[in-house]
C-alpha positions as CSV (number, residue, x, y, z in Angstrom):
1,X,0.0,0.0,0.0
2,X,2.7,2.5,0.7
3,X,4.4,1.8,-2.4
4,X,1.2,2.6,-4.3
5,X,1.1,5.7,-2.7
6,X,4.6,7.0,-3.2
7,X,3.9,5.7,-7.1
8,X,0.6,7.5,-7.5
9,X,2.8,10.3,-6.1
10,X,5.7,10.3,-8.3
11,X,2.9,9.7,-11.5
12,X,1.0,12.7,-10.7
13,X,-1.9,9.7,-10.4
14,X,-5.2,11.4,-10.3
15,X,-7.3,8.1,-8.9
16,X,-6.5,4.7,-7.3
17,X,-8.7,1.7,-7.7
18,X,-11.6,3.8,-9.0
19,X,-11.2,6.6,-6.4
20,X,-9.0,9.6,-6.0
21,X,-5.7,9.3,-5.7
22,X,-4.5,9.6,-1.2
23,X,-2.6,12.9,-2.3
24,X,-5.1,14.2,-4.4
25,X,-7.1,14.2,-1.6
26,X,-4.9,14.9,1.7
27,X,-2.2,16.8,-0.1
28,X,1.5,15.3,-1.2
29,X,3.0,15.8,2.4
30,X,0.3,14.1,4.2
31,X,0.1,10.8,1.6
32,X,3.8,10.5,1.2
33,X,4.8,10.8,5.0
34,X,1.9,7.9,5.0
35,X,3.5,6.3,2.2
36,X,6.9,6.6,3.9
37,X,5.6,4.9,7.2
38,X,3.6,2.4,5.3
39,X,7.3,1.3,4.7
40,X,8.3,1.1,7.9
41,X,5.0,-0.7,10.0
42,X,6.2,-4.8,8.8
43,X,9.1,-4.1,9.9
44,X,7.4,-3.0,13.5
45,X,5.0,-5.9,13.7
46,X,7.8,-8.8,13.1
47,X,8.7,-8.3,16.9
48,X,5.1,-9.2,18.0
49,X,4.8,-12.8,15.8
50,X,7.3,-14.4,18.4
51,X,9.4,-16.3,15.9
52,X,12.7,-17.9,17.0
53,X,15.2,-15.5,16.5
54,X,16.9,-16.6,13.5
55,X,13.2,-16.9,11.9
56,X,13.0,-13.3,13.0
57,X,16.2,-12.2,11.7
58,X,15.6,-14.2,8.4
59,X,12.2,-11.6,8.0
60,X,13.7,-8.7,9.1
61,X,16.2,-8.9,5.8
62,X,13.4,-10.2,3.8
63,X,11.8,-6.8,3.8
64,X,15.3,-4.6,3.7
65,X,16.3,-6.7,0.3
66,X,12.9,-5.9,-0.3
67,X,12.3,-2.6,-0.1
68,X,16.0,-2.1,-1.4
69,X,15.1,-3.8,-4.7
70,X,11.5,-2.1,-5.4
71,X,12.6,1.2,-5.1
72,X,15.4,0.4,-7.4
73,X,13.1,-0.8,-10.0
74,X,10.9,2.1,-9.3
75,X,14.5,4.1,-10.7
76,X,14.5,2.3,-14.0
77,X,10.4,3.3,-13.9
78,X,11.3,6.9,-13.6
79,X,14.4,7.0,-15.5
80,X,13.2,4.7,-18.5
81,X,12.0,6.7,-21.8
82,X,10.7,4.9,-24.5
83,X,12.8,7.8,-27.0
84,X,15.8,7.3,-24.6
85,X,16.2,4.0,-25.3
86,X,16.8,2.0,-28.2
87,X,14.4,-0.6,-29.4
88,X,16.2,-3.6,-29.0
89,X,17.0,-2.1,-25.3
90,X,13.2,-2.1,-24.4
91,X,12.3,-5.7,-23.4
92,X,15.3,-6.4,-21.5
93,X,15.0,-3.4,-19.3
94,X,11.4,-3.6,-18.6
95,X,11.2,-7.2,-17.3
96,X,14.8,-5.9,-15.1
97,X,12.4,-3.2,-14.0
98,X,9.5,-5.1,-13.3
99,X,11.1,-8.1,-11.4
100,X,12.6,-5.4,-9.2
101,X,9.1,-3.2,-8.6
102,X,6.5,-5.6,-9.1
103,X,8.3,-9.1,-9.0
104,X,10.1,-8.3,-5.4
105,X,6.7,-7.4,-3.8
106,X,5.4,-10.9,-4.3
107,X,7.9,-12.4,-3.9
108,X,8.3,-11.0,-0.4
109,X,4.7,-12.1,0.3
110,X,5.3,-15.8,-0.9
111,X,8.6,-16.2,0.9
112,X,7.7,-14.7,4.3
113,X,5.1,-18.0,4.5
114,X,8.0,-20.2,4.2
115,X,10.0,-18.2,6.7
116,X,7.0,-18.1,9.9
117,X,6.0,-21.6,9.5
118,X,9.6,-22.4,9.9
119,X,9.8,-24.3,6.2
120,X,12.8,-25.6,4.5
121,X,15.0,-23.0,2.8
122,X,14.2,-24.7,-0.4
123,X,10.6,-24.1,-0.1
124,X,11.6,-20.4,0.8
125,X,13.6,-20.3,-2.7
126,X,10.9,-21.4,-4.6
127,X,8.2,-19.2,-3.1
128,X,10.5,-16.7,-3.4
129,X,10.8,-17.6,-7.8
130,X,7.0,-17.8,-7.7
131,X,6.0,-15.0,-6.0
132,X,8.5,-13.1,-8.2
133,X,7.3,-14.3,-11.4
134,X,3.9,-14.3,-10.7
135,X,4.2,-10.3,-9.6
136,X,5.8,-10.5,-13.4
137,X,2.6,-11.4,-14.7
138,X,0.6,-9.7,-13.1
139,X,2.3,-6.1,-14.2
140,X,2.4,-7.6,-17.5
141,X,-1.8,-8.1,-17.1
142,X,-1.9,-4.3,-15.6
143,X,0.2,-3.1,-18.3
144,X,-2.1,-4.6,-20.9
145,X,-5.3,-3.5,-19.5
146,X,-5.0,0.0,-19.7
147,X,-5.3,-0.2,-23.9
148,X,-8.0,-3.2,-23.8
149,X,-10.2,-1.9,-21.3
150,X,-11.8,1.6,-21.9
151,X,-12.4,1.8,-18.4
152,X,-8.4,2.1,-17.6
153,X,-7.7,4.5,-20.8
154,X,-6.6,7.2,-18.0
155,X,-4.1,5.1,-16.6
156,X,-2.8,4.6,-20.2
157,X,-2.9,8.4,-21.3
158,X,-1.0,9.1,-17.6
159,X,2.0,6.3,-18.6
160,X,2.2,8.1,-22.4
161,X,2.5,11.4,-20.8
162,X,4.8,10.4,-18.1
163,X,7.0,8.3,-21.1
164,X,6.7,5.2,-18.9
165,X,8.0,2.2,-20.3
166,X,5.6,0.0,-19.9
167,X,5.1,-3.8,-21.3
168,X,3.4,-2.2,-24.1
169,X,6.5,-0.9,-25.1
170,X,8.4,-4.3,-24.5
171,X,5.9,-6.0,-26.5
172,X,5.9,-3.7,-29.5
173,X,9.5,-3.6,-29.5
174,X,9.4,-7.1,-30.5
175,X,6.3,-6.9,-32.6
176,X,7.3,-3.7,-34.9
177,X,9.6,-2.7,-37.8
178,X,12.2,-0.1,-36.5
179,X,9.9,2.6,-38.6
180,X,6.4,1.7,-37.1
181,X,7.7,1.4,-33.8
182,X,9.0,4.9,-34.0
183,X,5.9,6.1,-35.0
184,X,4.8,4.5,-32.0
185,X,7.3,7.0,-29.8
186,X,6.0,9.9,-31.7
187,X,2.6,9.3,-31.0
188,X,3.1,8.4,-27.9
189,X,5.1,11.6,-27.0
190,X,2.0,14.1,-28.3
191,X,-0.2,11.4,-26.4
192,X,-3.4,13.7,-28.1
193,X,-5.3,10.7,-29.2
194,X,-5.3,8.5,-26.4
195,X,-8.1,6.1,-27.6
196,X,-6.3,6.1,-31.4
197,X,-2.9,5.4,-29.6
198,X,-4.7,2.4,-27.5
199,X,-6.1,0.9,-30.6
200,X,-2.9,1.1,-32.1
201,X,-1.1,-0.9,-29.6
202,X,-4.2,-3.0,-29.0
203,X,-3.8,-3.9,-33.0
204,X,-0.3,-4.1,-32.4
205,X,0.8,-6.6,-29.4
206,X,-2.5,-7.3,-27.5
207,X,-2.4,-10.6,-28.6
208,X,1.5,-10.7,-28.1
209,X,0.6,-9.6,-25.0
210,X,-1.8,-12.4,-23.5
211,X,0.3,-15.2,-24.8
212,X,3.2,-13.5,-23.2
213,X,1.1,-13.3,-19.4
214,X,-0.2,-17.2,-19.9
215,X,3.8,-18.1,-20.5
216,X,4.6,-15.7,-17.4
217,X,1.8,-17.5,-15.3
218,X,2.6,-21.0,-16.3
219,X,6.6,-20.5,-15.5
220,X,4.9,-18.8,-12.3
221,X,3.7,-22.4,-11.0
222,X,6.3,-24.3,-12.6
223,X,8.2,-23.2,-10.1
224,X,6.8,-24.4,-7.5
225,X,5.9,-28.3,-7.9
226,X,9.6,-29.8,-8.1
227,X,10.4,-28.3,-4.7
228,X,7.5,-28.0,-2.2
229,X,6.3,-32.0,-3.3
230,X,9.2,-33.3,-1.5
């Protein structure tokens, strides 16, 4: 939750699950200082779950590495351009980007199971792979909706005007002649059009894009079955 905040922030987000946005409504000091503590508060509760103390310590670097991965992929969010990149660049650095935002996230909430109920570190390593690549997906699925479901075209025309690179751009990377996928950028960059510009990349890499987040959440759960059936 605090790390949707701080996003919704650092997006300029105008809602949040169908409702305004925390800072929209309280002001940017009062959502990020609640963003910022949001941060801290698992860290406060471990102390009260009265794990052995190596269980405890085990947590307690969970959510550093954590929260020390996330915000670095949150860097390559806010420092990635579609135009400052070049095409071939584009997949690459958006699955490094989402593994570290999106992948760590779930990953955390996977592996933590393994580390209370006192589980094997194997099981731990493989929650840890499935949470991450499930998180993966999921983004991927996010990423995707914004140009197939009219509903979500504000959270597309946000990413174009922000120059976020998204899946959508990892996907049309692939998909595109070095032309077309320039004229992609351009578009983008005006972002006038929105519903034109979703179409486009609707027409472009949707379907790309679903058999790209059934791959992500079949490699999700193949990560588990070798290691927790022992």
């Amino acid at each position: 939750a605090g790390s949707l905040i701080v996003d919704d922030i650092e997006d300029g987000a105008k809602e949040r699950r169908g409702k305004p946005a925390l800072h929209q409504l309280y002001g940017i000091d009062i959502a990020l200082n609640a963003g910022n503590w949001l941060y801290f508060l698992p860290g406060a509760i471990v102390p009260r779950l009265n794990l052995d103390h190596l269980s405890e310590l085990a947590l307690h670097r969970r959510i550093n590495e954590t929260l020390f991965k996330a915000h670095a992929g949150q860097a390559l969010d806010l420092g990635g351009r579609p135009n400052g990149l070049k095409q071939f660049e584009i997949p690459a650095y958006v699955a490094t980007m989402t593994r570290l935002k999106t992948g760590e996230l779930f990953a955390f909430a996977a592996a933590s199971a393994a580390i209370v109920s006192g589980a094997p570190r194997s099981h731990e390593r493989a929650l840890l792979r499935f949470g991450r690549e499930l998180g993966v997906a999921l983004q991927m699925l996010d990423d995707l909706s914004t140009v197939t479901n009219p509903d979500r075209h504000e959270k597309a025309a946000e990413d174009f005007s922000n120059g976020r690179v998204t899946w959508l751009w990892a996907w049309a990377a692939n998909a595109l002649g070095g032309v077309a996928f320039q004229n992609m950028v351009n578009a983008s960059e005006a972002a006038a059009d929105v519903p034109s510009l979703c179409a486009a990349f609707r027409d472009a890499c949707a379907d790309l894009g679903r058999q790209h987040v059934r791959e992500q959440v079949v490699r999700a759960w193949d990560a588990l079955p070798r290691t927790l059936s022992d």
